[in-house]
Backbone as CSV, one residue per row, in Angstrom:
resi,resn,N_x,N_y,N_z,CA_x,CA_y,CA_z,C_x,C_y,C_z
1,UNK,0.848,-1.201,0.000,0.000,0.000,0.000,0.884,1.251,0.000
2,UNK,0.465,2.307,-0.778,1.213,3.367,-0.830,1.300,4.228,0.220
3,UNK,1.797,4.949,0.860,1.524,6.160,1.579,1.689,7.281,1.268
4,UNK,0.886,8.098,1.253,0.310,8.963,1.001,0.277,10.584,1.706
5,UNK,0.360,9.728,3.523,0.509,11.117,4.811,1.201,10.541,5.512
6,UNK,2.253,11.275,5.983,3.281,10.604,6.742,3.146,11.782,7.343
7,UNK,4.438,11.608,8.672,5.018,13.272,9.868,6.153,13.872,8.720
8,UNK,6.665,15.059,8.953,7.284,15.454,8.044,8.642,15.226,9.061
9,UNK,9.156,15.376,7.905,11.002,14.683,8.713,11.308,16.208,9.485
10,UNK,11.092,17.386,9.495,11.230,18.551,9.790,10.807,18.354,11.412
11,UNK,9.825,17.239,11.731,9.104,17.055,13.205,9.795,15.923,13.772
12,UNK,9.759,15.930,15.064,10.485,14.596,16.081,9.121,13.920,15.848
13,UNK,9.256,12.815,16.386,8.263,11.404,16.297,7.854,11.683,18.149
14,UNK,7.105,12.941,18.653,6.887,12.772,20.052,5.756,12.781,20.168
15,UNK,4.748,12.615,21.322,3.818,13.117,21.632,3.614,14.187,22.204
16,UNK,2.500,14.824,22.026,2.215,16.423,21.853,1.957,16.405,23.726
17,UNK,1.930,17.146,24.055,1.612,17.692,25.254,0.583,19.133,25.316
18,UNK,-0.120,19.672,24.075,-1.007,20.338,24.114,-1.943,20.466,24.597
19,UNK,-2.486,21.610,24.981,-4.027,20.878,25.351,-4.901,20.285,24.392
20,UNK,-5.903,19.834,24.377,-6.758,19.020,23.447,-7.920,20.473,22.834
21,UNK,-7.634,20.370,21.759,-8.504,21.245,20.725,-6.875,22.961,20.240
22,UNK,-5.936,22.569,21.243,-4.987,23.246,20.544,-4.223,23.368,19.363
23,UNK,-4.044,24.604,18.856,-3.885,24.350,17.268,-2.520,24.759,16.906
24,UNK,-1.583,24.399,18.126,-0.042,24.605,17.774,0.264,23.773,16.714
25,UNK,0.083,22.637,17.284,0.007,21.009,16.737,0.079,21.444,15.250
26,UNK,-1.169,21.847,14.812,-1.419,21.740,13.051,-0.357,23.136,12.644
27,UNK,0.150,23.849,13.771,0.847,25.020,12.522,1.896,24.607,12.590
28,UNK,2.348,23.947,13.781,3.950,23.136,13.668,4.254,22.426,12.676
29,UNK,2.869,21.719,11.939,2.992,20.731,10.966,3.284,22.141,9.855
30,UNK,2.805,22.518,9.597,2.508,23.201,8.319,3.954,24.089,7.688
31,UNK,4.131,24.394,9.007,6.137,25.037,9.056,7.059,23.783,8.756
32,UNK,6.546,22.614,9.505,7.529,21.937,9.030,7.936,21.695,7.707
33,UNK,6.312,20.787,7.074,6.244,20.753,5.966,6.796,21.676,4.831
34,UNK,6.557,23.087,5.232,7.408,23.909,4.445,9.005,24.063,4.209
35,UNK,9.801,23.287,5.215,10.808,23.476,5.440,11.477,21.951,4.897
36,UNK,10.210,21.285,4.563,11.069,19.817,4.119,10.876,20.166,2.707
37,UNK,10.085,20.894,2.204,9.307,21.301,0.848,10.699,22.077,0.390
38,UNK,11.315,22.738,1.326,12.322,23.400,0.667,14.376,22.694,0.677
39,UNK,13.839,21.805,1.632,15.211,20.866,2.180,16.100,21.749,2.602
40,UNK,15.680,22.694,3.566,16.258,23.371,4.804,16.579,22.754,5.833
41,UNK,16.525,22.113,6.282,16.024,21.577,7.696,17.266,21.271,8.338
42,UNK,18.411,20.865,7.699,19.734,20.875,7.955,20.368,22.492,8.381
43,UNK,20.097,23.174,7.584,20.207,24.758,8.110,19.406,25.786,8.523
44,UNK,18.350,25.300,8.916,17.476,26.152,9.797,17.336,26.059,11.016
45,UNK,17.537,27.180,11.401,17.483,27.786,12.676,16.412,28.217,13.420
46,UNK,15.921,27.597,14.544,14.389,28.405,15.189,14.763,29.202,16.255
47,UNK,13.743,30.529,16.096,14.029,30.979,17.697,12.482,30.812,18.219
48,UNK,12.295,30.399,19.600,11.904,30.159,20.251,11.441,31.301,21.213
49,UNK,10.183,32.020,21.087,10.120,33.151,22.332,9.417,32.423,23.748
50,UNK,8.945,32.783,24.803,8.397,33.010,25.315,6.707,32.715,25.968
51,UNK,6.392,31.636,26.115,4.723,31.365,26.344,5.202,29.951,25.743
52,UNK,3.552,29.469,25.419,3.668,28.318,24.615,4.157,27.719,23.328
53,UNK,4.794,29.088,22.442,5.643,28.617,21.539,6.997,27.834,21.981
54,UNK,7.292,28.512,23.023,8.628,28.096,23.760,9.107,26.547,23.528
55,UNK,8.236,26.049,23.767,8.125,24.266,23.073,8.692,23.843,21.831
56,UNK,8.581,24.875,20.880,9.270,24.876,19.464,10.585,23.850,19.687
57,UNK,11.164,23.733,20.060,12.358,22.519,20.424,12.453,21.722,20.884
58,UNK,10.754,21.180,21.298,10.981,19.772,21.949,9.684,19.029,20.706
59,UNK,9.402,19.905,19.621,8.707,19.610,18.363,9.784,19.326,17.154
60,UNK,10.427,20.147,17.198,11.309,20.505,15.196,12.297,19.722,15.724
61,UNK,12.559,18.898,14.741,14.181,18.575,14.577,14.969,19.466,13.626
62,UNK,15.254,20.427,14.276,16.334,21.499,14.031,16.732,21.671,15.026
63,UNK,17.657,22.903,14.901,18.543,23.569,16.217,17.817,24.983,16.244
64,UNK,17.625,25.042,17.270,16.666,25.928,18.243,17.248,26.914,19.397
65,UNK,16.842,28.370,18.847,17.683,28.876,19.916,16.787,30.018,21.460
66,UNK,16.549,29.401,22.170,15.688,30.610,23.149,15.723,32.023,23.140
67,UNK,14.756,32.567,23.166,15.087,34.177,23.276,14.083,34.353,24.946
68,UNK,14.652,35.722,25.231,14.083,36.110,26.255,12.684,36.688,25.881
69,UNK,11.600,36.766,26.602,10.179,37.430,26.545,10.329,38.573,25.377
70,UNK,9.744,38.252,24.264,9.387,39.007,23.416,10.807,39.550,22.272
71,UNK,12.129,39.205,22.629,13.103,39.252,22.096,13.274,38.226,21.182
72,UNK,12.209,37.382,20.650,12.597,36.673,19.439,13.389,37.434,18.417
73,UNK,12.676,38.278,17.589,13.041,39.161,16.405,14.537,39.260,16.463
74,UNK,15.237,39.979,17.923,16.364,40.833,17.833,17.265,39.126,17.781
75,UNK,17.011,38.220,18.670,17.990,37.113,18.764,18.034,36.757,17.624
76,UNK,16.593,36.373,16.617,16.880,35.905,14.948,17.870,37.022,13.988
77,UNK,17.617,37.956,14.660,18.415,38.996,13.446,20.001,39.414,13.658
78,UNK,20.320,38.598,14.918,21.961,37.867,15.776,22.188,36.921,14.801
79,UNK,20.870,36.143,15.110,21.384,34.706,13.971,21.789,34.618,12.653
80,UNK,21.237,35.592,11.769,20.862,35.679,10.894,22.353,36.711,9.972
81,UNK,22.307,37.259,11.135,23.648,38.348,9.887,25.025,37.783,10.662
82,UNK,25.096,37.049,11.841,26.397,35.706,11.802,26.471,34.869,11.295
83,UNK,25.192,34.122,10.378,24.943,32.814,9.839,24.322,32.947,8.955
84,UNK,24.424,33.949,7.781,23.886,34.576,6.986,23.281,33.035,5.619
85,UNK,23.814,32.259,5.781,23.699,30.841,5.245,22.389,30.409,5.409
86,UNK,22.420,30.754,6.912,20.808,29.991,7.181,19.668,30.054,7.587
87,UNK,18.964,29.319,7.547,17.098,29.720,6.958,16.812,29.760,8.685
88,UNK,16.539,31.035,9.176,15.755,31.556,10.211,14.590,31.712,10.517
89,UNK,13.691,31.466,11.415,12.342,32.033,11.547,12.135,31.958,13.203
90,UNK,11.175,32.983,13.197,10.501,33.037,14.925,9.271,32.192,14.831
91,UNK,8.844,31.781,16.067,7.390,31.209,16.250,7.406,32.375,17.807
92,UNK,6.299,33.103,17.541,5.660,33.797,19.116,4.446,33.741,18.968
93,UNK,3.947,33.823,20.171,2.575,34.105,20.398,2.085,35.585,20.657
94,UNK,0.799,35.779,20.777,0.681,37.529,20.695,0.844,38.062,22.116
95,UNK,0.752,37.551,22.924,1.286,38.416,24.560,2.681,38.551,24.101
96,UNK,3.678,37.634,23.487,5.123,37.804,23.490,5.473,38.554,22.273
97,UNK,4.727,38.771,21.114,5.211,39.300,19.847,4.657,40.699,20.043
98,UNK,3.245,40.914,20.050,2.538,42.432,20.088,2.540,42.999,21.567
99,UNK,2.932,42.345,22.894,3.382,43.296,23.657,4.390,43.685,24.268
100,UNK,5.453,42.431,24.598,6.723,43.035,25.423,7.415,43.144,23.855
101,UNK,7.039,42.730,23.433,8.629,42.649,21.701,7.434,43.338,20.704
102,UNK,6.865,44.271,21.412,6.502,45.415,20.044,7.829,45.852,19.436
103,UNK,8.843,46.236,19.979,9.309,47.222,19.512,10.586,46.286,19.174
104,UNK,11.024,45.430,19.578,11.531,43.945,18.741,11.119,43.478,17.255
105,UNK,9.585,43.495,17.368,9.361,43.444,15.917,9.059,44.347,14.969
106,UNK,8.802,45.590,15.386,8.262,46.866,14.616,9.988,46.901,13.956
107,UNK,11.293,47.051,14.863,12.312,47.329,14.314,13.203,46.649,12.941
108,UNK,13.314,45.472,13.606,13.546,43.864,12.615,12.751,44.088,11.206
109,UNK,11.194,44.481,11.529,10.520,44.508,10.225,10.850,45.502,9.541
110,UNK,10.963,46.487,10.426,11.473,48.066,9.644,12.721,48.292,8.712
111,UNK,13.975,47.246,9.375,15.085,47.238,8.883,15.300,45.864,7.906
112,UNK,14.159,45.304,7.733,13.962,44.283,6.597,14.852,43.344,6.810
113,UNK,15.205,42.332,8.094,15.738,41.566,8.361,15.563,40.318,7.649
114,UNK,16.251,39.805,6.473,15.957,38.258,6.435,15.973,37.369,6.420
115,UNK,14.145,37.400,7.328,13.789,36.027,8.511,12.778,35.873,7.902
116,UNK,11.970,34.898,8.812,10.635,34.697,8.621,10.489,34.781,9.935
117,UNK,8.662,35.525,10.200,8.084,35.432,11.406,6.661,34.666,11.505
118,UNK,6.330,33.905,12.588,5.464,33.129,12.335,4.789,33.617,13.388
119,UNK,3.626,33.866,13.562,2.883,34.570,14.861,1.801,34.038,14.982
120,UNK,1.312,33.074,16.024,0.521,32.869,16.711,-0.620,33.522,17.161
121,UNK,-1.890,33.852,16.427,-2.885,34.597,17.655,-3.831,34.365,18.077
122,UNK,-3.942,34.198,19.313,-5.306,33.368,19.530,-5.941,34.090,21.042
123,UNK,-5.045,35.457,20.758,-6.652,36.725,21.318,-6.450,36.652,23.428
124,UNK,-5.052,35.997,23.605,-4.623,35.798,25.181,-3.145,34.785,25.605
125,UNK,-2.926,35.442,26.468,-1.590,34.478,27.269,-1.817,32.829,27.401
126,UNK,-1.468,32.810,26.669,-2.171,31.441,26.967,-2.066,30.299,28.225
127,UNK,-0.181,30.357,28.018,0.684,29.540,29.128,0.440,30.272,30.563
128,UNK,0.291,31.361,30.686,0.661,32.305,31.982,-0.615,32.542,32.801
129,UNK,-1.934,32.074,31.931,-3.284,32.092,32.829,-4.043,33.056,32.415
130,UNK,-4.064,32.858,30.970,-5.559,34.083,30.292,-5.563,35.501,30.000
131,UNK,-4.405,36.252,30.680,-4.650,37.375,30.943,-5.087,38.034,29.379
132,UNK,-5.646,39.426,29.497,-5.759,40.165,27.841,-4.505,40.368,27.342
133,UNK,-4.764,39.927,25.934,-3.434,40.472,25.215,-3.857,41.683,24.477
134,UNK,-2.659,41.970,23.933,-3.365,43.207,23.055,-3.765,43.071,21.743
135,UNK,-4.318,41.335,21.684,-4.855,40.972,20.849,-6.321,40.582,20.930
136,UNK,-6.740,41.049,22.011,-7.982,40.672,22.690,-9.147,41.375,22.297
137,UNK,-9.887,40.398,22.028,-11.396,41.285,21.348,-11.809,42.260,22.059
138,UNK,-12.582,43.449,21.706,-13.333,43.765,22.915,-14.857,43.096,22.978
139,UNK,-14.710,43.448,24.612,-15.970,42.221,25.455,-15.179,40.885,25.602
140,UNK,-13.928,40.843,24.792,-13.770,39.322,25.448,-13.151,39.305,27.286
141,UNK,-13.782,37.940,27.467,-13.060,37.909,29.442,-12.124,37.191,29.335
142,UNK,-11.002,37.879,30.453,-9.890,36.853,30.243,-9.949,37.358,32.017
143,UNK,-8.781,36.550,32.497,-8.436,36.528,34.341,-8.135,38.146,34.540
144,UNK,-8.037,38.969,33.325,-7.772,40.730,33.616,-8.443,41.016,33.398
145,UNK,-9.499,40.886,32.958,-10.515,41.710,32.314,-11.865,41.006,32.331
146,UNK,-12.633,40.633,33.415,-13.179,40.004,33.736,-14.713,40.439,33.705
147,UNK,-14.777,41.815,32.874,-15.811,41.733,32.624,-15.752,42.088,30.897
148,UNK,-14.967,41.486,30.653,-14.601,42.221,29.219,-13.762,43.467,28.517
149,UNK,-12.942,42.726,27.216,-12.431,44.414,27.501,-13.195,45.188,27.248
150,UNK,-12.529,46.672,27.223,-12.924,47.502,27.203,-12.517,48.611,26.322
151,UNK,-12.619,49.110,25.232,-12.333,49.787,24.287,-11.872,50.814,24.308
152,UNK,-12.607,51.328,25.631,-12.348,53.438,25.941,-11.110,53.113,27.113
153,UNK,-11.336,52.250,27.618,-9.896,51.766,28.608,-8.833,51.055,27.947
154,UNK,-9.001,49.934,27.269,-8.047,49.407,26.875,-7.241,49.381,25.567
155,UNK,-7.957,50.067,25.067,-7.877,50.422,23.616,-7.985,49.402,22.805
156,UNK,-8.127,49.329,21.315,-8.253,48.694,20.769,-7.663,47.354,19.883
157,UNK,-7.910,46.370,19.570,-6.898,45.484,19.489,-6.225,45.583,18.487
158,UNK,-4.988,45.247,18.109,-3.874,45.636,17.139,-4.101,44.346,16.404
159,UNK,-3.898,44.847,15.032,-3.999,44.298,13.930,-2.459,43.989,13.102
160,UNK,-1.717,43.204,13.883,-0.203,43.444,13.385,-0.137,42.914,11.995
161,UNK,-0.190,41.934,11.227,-0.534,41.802,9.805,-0.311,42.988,8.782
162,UNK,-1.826,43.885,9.255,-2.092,45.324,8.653,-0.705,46.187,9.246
163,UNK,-0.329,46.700,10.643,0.627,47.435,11.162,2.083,47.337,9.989
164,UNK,2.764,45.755,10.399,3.672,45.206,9.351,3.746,45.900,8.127
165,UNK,3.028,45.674,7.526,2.847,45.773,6.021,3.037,47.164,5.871
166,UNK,2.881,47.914,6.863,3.520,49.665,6.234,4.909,49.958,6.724
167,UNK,5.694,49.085,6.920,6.719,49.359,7.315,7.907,48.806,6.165
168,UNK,8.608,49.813,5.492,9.321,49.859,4.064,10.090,48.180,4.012
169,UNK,10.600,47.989,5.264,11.415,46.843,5.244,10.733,45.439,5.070
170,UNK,9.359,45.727,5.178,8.833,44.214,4.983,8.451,43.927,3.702
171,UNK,8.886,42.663,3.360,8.765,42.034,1.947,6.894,41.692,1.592
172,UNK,7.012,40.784,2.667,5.745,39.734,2.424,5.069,39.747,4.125
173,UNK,3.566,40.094,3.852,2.629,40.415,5.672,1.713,39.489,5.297
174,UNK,0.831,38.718,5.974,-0.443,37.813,5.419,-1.040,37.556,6.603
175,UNK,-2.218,37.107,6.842,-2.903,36.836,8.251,-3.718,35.086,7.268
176,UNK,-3.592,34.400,8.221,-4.549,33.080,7.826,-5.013,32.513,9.310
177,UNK,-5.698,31.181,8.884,-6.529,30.913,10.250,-6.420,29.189,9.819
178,UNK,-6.613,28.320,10.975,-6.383,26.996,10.894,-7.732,26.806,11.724
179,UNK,-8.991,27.002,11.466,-10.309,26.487,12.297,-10.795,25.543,11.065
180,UNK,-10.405,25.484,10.194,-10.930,24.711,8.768,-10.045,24.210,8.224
181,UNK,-10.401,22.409,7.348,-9.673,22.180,6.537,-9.450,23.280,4.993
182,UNK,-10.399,24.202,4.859,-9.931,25.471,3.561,-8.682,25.976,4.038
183,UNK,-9.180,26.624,5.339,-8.380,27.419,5.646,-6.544,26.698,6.207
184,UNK,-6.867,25.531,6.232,-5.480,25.048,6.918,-4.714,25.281,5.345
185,UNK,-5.133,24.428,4.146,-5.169,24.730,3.139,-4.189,25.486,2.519
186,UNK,-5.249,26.889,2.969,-4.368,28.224,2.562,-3.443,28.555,3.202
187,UNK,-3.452,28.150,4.571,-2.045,28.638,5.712,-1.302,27.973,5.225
188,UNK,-0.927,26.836,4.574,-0.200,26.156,3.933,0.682,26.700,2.929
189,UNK,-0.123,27.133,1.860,0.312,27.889,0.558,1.164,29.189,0.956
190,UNK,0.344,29.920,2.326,1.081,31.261,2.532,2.517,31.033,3.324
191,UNK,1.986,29.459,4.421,3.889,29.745,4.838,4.909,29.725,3.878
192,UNK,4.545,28.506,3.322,5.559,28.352,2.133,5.948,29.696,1.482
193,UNK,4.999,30.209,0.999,5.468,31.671,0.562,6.197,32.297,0.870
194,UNK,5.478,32.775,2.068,6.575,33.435,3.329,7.929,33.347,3.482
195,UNK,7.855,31.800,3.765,9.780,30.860,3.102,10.293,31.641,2.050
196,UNK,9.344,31.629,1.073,10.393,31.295,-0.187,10.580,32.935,-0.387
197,UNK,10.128,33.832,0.438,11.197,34.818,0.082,12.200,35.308,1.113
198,UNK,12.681,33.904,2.016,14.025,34.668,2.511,14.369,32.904,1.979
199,UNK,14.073,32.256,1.271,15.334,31.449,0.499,15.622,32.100,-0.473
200,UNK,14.988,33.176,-1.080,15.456,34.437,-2.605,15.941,35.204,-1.836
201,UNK,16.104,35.255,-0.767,16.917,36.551,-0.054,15.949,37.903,-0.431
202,UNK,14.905,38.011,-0.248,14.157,38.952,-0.527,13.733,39.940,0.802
203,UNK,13.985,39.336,1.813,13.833,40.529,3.025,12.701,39.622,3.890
204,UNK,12.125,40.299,4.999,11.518,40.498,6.168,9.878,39.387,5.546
205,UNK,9.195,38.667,6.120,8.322,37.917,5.779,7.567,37.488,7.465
206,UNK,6.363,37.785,7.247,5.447,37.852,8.282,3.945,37.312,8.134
207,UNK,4.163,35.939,9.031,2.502,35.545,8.527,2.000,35.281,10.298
208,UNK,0.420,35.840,10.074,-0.014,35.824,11.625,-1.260,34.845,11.326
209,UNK,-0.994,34.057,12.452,-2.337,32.384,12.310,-3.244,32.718,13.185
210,UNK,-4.788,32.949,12.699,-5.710,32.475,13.693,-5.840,31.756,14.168
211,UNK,-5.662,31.408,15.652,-5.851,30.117,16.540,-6.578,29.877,17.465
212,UNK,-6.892,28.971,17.882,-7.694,28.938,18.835,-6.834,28.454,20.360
213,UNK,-7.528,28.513,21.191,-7.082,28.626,22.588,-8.282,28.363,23.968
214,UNK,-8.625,26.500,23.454,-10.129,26.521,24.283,-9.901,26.398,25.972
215,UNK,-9.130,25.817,26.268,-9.003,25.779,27.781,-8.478,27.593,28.012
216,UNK,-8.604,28.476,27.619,-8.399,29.964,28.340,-9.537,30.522,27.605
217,UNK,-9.848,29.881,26.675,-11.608,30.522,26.261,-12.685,29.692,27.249
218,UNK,-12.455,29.008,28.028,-13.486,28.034,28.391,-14.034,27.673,27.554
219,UNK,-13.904,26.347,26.288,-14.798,26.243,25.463,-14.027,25.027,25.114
220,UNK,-15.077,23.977,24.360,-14.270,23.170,23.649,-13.689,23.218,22.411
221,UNK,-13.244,22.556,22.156,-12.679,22.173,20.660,-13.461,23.267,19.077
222,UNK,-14.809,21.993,19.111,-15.710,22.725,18.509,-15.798,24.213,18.532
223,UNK,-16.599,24.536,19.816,-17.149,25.642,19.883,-15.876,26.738,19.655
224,UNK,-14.552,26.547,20.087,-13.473,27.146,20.045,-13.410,27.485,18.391
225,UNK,-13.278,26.519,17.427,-12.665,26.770,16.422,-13.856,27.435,15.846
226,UNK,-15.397,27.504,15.846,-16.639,28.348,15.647,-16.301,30.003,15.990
227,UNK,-15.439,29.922,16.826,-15.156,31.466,17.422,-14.651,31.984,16.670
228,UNK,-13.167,31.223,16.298,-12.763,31.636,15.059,-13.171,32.793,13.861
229,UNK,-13.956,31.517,13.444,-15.241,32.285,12.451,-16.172,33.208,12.430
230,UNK,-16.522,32.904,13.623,-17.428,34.289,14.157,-17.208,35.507,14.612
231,UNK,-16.352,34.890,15.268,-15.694,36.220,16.109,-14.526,37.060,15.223
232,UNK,-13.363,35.991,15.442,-11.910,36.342,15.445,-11.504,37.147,13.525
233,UNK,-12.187,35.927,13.069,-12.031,36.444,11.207,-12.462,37.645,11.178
234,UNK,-13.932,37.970,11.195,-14.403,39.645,11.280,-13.846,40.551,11.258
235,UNK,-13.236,40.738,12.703,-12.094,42.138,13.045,-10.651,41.214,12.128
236,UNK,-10.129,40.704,12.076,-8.544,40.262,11.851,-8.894,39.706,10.534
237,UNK,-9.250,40.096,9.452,-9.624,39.705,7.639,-8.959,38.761,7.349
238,UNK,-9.024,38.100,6.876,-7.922,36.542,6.548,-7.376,37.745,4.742
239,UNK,-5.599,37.323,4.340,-5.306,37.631,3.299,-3.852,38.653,3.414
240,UNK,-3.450,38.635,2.346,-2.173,39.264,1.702,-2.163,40.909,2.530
241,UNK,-1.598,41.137,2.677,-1.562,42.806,3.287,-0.327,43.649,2.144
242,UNK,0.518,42.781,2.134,1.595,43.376,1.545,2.465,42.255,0.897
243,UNK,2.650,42.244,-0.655,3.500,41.436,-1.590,4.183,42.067,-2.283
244,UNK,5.600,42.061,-1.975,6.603,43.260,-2.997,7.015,42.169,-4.079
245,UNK,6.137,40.913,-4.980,6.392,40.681,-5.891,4.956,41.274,-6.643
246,UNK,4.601,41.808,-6.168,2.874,42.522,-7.087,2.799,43.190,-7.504
């Protein structure tokens, strides 16, 4: 019998330790896959921020390097112009990318570092106990904001995708979502993308994943990845923001 779906050699053969209805799992696959698609995997480099991406090295068989809270960007862009050879990327989540390493990634993107960034959002802290990120809907409850945010207090949630994309140094910005087999689909097509313009050496590349996050939403699986759709797509548009091959 043929096979057809296998793990991608880019992944260890472990078991996941996620929670159940978490959607690290499927974007880990989807990076990998991109990285066997390109036969990197011998020279790629991960950095690792902060929260539940942090795990990134007990998933990839690559070499993996930690950054401190929200300092992914600046440690990849260490890596990157000493080891100018090899294929870099961040995995963060949005408490670690859009708030302590705003200004980690606003810079990196500005000065067209090239990496690839892979961003996680799924609208709260996930590892640290719920709190709002500044990716947080308003009205959504998290352990800070417990009656919802709040718009005239907390201001409004950042749209980094859109932000990215006006900043001269970035090549390639995209937002996708993994609540659907379409949509896994397309997150597929766009990492790869993403890749393939810092294997052309083309500069700075930024894709942000809708995710879900049911044990800090209180919700299951289902109803989690429904939010998605309902909620999360609405404000955060799934699509291209910025392609400097267009």
């Amino acid at each position: 019998m043929q096979q057809v779906f296998a793990r991608p050699e880019s992944l260890k053969d472990v078991q996941t330790h996620f929670c159940p209805g978490c959607q690290h799992g499927t974007v880990h696959r989807l990076v990998a896959e991109a990285l066997d698609q390109f036969g990197v995997q011998q020279k790629t480099i991960g950095v690792a921020s902060v929260g539940c991406s942090v795990f990134l090295y007990g998933y990839f068989d690559i070499d993996v390097v930690e950054a401190p809270h929200g300092r992914a960007p600046a440690v990849a862009t260490g890596v990157k112009r000493a080891r100018p050879d090899s294929f870099v990327f961040t995995y963060q989540g949005d408490g670690d990318l859009a708030a302590i390493g705003t200004a980690e990634i606003i810079h990196a993107a500005n000065r067209g570092e090239d990496i690839t960034v892979i961003f996680v959002n799924n609208t709260t802290y996930g590892m640290t106990g719920g709190q709002m990120a500044p990716t947080t809907l308003v009205g959504q409850k998290t352990s800070t904001s417990p009656y919802g945010r709040n718009k005239a207090k907390d201001g409004a949630p950042i749209r980094m995708a859109e932000v990215l994309a006006q900043l001269g140094g970035v090549a390639y910005s995209a937002r996708v979502a993994v609540d659907s087999p379409k949509h896994v689909l397309e997150a597929k097509k766009v990492i790869k993308r993403a890749f393939q313009f810092q294997a052309e050496g083309k500069g700075f590349s930024f894709v942000e994943v809708l995710s879900s996050c049911p044990t800090n939403w209180g919700m299951n699986p289902l109803a989690a990845n429904k939010r998605i759709g309902d909620e999360m797509i609405p404000y955060f548009p799934l699509g291209v923001f910025k392609n400097e091959e267009q």
